[in-house]
N, C-alpha and C positions, 0 to 999 in steps of 0.2 A: 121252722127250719128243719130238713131230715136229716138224720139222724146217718153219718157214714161210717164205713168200718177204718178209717182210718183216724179214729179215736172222735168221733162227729164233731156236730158243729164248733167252729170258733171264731169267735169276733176278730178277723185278720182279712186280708185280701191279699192275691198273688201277687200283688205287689210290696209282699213282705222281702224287704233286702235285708239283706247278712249284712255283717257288718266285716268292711273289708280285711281280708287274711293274705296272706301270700301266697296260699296252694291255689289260690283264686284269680282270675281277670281281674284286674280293676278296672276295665272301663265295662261300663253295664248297656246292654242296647236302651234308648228312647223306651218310655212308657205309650202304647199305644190310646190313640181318643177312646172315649168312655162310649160316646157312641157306634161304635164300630165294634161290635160283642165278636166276630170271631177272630179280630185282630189280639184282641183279649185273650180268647181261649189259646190263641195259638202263642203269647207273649208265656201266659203259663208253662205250655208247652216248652218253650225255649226255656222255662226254670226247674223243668222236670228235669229236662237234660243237661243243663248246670251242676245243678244238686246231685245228678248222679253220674257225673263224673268231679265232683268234689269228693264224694263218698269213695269212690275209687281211689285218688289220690291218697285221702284220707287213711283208706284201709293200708296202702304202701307206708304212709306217714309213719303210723302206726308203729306196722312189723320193723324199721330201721329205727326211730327214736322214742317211740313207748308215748304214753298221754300228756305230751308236753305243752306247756301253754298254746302252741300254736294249735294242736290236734285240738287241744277242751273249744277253742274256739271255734273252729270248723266242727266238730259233733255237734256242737251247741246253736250252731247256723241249721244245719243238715235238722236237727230235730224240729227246732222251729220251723221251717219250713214245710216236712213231711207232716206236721201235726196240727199248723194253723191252717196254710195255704190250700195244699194239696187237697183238704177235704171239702174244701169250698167250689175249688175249682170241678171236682166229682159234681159235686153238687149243679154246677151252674149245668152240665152235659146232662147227667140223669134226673134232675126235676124238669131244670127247664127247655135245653137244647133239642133234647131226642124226644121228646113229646112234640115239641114244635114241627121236628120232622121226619114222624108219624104220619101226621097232619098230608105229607105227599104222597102217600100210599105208594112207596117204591120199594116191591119187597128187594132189592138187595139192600139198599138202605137198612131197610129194617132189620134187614138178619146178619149185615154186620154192626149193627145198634145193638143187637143181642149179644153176638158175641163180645163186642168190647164193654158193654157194658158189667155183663158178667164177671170180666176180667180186672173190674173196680172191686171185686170182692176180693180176689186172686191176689194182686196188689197189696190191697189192706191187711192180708194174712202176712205177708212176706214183710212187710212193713211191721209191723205188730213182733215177728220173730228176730227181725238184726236191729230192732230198738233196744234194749235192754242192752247191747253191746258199746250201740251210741253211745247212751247213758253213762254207762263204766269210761266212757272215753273222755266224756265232759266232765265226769267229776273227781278226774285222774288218779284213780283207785291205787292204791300203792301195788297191790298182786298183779293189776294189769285189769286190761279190760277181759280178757282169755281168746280163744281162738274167737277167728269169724264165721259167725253164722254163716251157712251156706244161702239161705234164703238174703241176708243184706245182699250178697254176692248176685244172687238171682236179682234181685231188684232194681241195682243197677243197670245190667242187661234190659231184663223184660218193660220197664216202665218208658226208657226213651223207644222203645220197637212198638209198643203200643202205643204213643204218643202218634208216631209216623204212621202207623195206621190209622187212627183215627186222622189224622189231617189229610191223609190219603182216598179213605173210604168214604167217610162220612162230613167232613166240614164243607168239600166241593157241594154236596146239595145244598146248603145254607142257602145260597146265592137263587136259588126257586123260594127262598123264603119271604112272604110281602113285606113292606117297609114297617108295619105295621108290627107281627110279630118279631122280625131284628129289635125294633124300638123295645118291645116286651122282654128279649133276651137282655137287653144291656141296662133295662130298669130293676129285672128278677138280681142282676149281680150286682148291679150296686145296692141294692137293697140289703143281698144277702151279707154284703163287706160295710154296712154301717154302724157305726158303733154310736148307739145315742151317748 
């Protein structure tokens, strides 16, 4: 399994649910078929952008009532999620996804393959920098958790505007992809989300 920078592998799939809060929906969309890998990538997708506008609330939560039961519980979603799912789901795009297509030789493809991918590094930084803030919020530090990281702040924004581009740029060529390798995408993720 490779190794990501948003703290690497872990035994989880994006189908890691929080556990329900009130800054939160309660109703959760359908889980997409296991065979259908980029109904998958894009259902992640839709938990990137959950998760960061939970964090957003979160961060409001915050500044009006300090790390009260409800906040430790939402930091404590938000973390799980950025630290089991999230790197898996990186994973299923840059081991397996964008290799596959490569495979079409379409350089716009590929050079926005590079650029997004790149910006899995970008991410993981940012991620990496308003964690330790999460943390303070989860384990409801009597000083406070302190100011917000500007980077969580950034992550919010940046992670669902890369999400849209990647389902913009790059997930439309899938569909040139033969039956064959799709069947390969959605075995590489379930593989990568099994827990013996």
């Amino acid at each position: 399994m490779a190794r990501h920078p948003l703290l690497g592998p872990a035994p989880a799939s994006c189908r890691v649910q929080a556990r329900t809060v009130t800054m939160r929906p309660l109703l959760q969309p359908l889980a997409p078929e296991i065979d259908d890998p980029m109904a998958l990538l894009e259902a992640c997708h839709d938990k990137v952008r959950r998760f960061a506008r939970l964090t957003e609330r979160l961060i409001d939560h915050v500044a009006r009532k300090g790390s009260d039961a409800e906040a430790r519980e939402a930091a404590a979603s938000v973390l799980r999620y950025f630290d089991l799912a999230a790197p898996l789901h990186h994973d299923d795009e840059d081991v397996d996804l964008f290799p596959a297509l490569q495979t079409l030789a379409d350089p716009n493809v590929n050079a926005s393959m590079a650029r997004l991918q790149a910006e899995h590094d970008d991410l993981g930084a940012l991620w990496q920098a308003g964690r330790p803030w999460l943390e303070a919020v989860r384990d409801g530090l009597a000083s406070g958790p302190g100011p917000v990281p500007a980077a969580l702040r950034e992550l919010t924004v940046r992670y669902p505007a890369h999400a849209d581009a990647e389902e913009a740029e790059i997930y439309p060529a899938a569909t040139r992809l033969t039956d064959a390798q799709r069947r390969a995408l959605s075995a590489a993720m379930v593989a990568r989300r099994h827990v013996a």
